[in-house]
C-alpha positions in Angstrom: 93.1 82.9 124.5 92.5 81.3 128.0 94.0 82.3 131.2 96.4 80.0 131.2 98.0 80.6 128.2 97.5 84.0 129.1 99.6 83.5 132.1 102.3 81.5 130.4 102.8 84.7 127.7 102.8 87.4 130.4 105.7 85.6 132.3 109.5 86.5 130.9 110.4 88.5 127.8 107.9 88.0 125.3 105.8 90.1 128.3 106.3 93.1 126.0 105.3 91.4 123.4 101.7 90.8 124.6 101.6 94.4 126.1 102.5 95.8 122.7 99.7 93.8 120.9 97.5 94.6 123.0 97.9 98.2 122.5 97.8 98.0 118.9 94.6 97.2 118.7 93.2 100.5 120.3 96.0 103.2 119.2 95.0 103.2 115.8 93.9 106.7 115.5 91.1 107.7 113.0 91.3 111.1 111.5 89.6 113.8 113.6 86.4 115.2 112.2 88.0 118.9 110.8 89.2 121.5 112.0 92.3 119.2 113.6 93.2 121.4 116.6 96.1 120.4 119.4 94.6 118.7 122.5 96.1 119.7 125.8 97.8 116.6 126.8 98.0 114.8 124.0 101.4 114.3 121.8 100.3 117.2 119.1 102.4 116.2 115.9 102.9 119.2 113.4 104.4 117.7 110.3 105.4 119.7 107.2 107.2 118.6 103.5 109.1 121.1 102.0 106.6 122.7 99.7 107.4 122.0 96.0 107.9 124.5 93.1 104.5 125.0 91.2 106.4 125.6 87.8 106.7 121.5 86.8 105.8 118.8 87.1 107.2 116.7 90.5 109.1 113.3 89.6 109.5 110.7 92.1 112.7 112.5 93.5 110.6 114.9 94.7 108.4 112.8 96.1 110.3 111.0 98.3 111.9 114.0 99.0 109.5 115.7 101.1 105.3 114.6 100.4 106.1 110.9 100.7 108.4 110.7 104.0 105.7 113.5 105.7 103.1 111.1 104.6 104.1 108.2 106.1 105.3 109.7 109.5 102.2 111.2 109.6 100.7 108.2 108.9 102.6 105.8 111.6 101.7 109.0 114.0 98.1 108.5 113.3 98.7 104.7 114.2 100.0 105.3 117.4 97.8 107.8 117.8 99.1 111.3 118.1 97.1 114.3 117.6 98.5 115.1 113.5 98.2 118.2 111.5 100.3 117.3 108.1 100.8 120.6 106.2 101.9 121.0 102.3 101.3 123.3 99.4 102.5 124.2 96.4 105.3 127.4 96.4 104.0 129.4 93.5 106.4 132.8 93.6 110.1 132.9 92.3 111.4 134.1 88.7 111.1 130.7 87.8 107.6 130.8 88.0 107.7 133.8 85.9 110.3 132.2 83.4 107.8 129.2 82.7 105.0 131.5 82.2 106.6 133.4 79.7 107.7 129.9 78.1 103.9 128.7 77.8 102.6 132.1 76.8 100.5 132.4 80.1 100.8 135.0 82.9 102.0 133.3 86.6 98.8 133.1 87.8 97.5 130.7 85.0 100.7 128.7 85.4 100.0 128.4 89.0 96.6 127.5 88.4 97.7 124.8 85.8 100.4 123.1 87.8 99.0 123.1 91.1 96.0 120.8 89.4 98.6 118.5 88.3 100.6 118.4 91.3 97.0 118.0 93.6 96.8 115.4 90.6 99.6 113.4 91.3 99.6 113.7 95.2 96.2 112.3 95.0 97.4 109.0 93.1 100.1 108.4 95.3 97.7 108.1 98.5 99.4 111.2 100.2 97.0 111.8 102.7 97.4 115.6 103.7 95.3 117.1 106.2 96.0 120.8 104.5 97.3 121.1 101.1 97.4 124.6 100.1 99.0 127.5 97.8 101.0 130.1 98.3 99.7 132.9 96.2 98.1 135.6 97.4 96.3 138.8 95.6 98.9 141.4 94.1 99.7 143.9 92.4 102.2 144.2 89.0 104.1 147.3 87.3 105.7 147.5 84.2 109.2 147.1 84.6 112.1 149.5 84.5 115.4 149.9 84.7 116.4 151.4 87.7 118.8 151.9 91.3 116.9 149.6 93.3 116.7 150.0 97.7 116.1 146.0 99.2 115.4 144.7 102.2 117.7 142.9 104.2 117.2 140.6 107.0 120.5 141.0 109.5 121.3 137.3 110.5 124.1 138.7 112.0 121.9 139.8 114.8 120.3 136.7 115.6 122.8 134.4 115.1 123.1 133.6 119.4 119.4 133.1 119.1 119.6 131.0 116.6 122.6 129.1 117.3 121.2 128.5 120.7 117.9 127.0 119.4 119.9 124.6 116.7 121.6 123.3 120.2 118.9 122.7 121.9 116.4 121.3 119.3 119.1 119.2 117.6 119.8 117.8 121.3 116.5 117.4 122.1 114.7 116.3 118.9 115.4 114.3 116.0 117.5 115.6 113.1 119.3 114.0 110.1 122.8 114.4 110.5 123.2 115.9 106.9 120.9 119.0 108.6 123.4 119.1 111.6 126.5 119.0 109.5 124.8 122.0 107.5 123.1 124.0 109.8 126.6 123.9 112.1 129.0 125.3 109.0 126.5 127.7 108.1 126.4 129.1 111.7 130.5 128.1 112.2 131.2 130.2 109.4 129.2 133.2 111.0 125.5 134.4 109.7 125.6 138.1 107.5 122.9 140.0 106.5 120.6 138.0 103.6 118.3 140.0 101.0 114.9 139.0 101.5 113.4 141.0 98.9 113.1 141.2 94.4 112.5 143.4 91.7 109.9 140.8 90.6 106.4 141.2 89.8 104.7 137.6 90.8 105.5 137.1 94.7 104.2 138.5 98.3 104.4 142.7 98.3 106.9 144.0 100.7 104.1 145.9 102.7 106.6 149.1 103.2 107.0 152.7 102.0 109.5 153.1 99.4 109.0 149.3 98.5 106.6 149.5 95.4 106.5 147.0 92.9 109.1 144.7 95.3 108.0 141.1 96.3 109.7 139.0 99.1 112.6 136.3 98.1 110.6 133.2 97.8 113.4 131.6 100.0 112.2 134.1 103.1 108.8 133.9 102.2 108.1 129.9 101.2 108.6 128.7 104.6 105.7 131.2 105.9 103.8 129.6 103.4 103.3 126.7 106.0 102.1 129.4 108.6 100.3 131.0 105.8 98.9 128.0 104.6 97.2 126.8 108.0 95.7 130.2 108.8 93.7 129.4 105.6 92.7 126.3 106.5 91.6 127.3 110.2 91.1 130.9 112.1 92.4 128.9 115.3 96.1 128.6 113.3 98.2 130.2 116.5 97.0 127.0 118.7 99.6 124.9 116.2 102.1 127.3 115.5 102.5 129.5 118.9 102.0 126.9 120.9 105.8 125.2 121.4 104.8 123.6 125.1 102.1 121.8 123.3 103.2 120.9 119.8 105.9 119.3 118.4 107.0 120.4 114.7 108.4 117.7 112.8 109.6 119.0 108.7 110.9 117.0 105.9 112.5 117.9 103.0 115.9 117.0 101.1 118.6 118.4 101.7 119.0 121.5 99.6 116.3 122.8 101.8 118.2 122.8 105.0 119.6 126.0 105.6 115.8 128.3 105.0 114.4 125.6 107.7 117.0 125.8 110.2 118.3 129.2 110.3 116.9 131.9 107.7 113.0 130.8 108.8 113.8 130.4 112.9 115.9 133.7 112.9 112.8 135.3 111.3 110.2 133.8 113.8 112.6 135.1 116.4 112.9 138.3 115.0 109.0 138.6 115.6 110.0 138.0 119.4 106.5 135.9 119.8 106.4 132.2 121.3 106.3 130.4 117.9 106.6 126.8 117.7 109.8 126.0 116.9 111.2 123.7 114.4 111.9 119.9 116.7 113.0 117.7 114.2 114.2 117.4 110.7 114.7 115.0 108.2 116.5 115.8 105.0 117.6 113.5 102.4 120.6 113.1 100.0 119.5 113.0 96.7 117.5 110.3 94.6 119.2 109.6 91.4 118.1 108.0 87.9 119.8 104.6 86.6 123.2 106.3 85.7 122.0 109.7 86.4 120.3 112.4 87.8 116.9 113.2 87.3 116.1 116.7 85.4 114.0 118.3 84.5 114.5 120.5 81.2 115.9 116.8 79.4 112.7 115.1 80.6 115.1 112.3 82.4 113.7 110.0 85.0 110.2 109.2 86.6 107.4 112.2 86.7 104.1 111.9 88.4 102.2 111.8 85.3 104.5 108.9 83.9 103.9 107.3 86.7 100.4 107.3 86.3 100.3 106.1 83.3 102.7 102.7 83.9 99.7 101.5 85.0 101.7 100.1 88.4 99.6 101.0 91.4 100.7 103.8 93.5 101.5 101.8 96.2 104.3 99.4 94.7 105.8 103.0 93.7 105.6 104.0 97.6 106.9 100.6 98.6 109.9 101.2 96.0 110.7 104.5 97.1 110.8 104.1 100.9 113.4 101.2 100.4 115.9 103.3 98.2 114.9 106.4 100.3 118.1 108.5 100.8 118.3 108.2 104.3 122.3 108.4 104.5 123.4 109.2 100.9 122.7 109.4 97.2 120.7 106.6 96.4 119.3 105.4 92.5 115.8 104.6 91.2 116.9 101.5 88.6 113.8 99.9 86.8 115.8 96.5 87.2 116.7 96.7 91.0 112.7 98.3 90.8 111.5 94.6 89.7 113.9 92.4 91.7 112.7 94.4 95.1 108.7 94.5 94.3 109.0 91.1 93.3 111.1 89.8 96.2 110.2 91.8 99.1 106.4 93.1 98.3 105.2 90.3 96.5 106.7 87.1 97.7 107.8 88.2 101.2 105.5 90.4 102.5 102.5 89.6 100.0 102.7 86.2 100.5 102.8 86.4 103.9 99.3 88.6 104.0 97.8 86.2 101.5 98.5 82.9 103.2 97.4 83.8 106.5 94.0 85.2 105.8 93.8 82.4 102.8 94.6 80.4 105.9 91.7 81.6 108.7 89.4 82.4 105.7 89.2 78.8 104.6 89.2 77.6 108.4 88.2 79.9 110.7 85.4 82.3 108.8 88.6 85.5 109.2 88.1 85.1 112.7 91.8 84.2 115.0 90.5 81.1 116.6 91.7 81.0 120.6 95.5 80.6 120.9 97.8 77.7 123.0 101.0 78.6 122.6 104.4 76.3 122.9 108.1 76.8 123.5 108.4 77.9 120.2 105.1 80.3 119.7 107.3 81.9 122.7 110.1 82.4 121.2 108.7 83.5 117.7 106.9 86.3 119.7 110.0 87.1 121.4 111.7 87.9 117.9 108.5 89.5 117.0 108.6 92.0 119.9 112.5 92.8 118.8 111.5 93.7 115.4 108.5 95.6 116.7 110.3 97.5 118.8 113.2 98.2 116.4 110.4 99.5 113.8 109.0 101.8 116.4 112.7 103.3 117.6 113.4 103.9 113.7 109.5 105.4 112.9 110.1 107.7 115.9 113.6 108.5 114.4 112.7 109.5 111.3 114.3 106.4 109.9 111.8 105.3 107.5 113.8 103.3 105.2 115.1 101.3 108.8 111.4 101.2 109.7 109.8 99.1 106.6 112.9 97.3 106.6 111.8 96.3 110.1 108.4 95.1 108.8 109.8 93.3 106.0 111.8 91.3 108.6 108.4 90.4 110.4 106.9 89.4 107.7 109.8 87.3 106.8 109.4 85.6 110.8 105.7 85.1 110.2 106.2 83.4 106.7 109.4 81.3 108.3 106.7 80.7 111.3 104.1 79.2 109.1 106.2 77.4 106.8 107.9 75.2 109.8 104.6 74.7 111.9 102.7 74.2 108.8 99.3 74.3 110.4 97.2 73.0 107.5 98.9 70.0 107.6 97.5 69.8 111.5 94.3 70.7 110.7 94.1 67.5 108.5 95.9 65.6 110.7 93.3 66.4 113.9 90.1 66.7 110.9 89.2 69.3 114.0 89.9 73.4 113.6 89.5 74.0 116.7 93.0 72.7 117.2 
């Protein structure tokens, strides 16, 4: 582009425009040679999904759930170029786990070992890019079981609940929660916080490390969302510099929203129980629920989409991630339909924002070698960056939201101008008109 035209785009609105393109063309943020530490300065993004049950296999529910949506903030955090730690694993205590291994014949630790290879399976073919993805297991011991009057552990909410009603005020202020997680968090604390039993008479879980505790393992629902902690102290001996370290970091977790309440008040009141500077849940983004065609997904009846069956549709991973961030359940229940599935790929991905990709570099492959020849924009180049800029700025209000359903609608609608752009200027017709590319 030469000065002038420079000039011409730098004066009135579309200034933004220019400043933002600009930008995007250094902030896209490679992944750091491991370990990934925070960097004193820097916007230091911990993001965490909700870590699923290793007992089954996840279906698409799930996925968008919790791995998906932590993917792809991660992801747009990466572009902009925070400093990002994404965190997952699989949660591998509970009596479920127990139930299933008695159902297959196997003892926990071989279910565990069977389903977190499927789940690493499946994570894998959808392109989740974590930076950790752990387990929650640890060595332990097992008895044979008895019948018997059983002492448990409590953890006394009760006692923390200023503590941790004053951090829901503040973080929920400050940060970015859905308002399902508000509206739950607040009745949970309205209706006043009692003493919760954090311990089981179960053999396959984390030993309560106490006298007169033998044989008792923690509720997975007090001890899951250590597994994050847990899980980055494995990956790196340097764990405290991401999570005691709230000036620096900011903790961003998703999950749907059955998850809630062990995230905002059961795992906070137990950091602050510890009375050590922990870093602090910021933000939160839970779902409503994904549904299937007419119903719900399950499980047990084999009803909807699982990661396996997914793999073997023989659709790429990516028109599945496409898919599922549109009908993401951002606000409410939403539905995975195989028909709505077709009309939106087909629409949207394919002839929106597709075609759009495939014409413009058709477009500067066969006249320009893929290099954007110099630009001299009109009126109307003006004012199509101006809408750009809108969009571009409404994508980046709903990515830092949370939003992410808003957010590839966003793109969608830029796509959409740059197709309506090209379709009205229709520059190969130019190009044969002038028999001269440079114009």
């Amino acid at each position: 582009m030469d000065r002038e035209s420079k000039d011409i785009l730098l004066k009135g609105p579309v200034a933004a425009a220019w400043n933002d393109a600009s930008y995007v063309v250094k902030c896209f943020r490679a992944k750091p040679p491991e370990p990934i530490l925070p960097v004193p300065g820097e916007r230091n993004v911990l993001v965490t999904s909700a870590l699923p049950y290793v007992n089954n296999v996840p279906h698409l529910g799930n996925l968008i759930g919790c791995v998906l949506s932590g993917d792809v903030f991660a992801r747009y955090c990466r572009q902009r170029n925070y400093n990002v730690l994404y965190v997952c694993g699989t949660d591998e205590y509970g009596t479920a786990t127990e139930t299933k291994a008695i159902e297959e014949g196997l003892t926990p630790k071989e279910i565990c070992d069977k389903y977190f290879e499927i789940h690493d399976k499946v994570y894998k073919w959808f392109n989740i890019d974590f930076d950790i993805f752990g387990r929650t297991s640890t060595t332990h011991q097992t008895s044979e079981p008895c019948i018997k009057t059983s002492n448990h552990l409590f953890l006394d909410l009760a006692k923390l609940q200023d503590p941790v009603n004053e951090l829901f005020m503040k973080s929920s202020d400050q940060g970015v929660w859905s308002n399902n997680a508000k509206i739950i968090t607040s009745t949970w604390l309205r209706d006043g916080l009692n003493r919760r039993c954090i311990s089981r008479d179960l053999k396959w879980g984390t030993p309560v490390p106490l006298d007169g505790y033998t044989n008792k393992v923690f509720y997975v629902w007090f001890d899951a969302p250590i597994g994050y902690i847990s899980i980055t102290a494995g990956y790196i001996d340097e764990w405290e510099k991401w999570w005691k370290n709230p000036d620096e970091v900011k903790l961003y977790q998703f999950m749907a929203k059955d998850n809630v309440p062990f995230h905002t008040v059961v795992f906070p009141a137990s950091l602050i129980g510890t009375k050590k500077p922990y870093t602090f849940l910021d933000s939160i983004s839970s779902t409503e629920f994904l549904n299937y065609e007419d119903g719900k997904f399950s499980k047990s009846r084999g009803v909807g989409v699982f990661g396996n069956d997914a793999i073997d549709t023989g659709i790429p991973a990516d028109v599945f991630r496409f898919y599922l961030l549109l009908v993401r359940p951002e606000t409410q229940d939403s539905v995975f339909s195989w028909s709505d599935f077709a009309i939106k790929v087909n629409a949207e991905l394919v002839n929106n924002l597709g075609n759009f990709i495939n014409r413009t570099l058709t477009f500067l492959g066969k006249n320009y070698e893929l290099v954007v020849p110099p630009v001299f924009p009109n009126d109307g180049d003006i004012h199509f960056l101006e809408q750009i800029n809108v969009e571009l700025q409404n994508y980046i209000e709903n990515m830092e939201k949370c939003k992410l359903r808003d957010g590839l609608k966003c793109i969608l609608s830029i796509s959409k101008l740059g197709n309506g752009y090209l379709q009205a200027g229709e520059p190969w017709k130019l190009l044969k008109l002038n028999n001269n590319a440079d114009k």
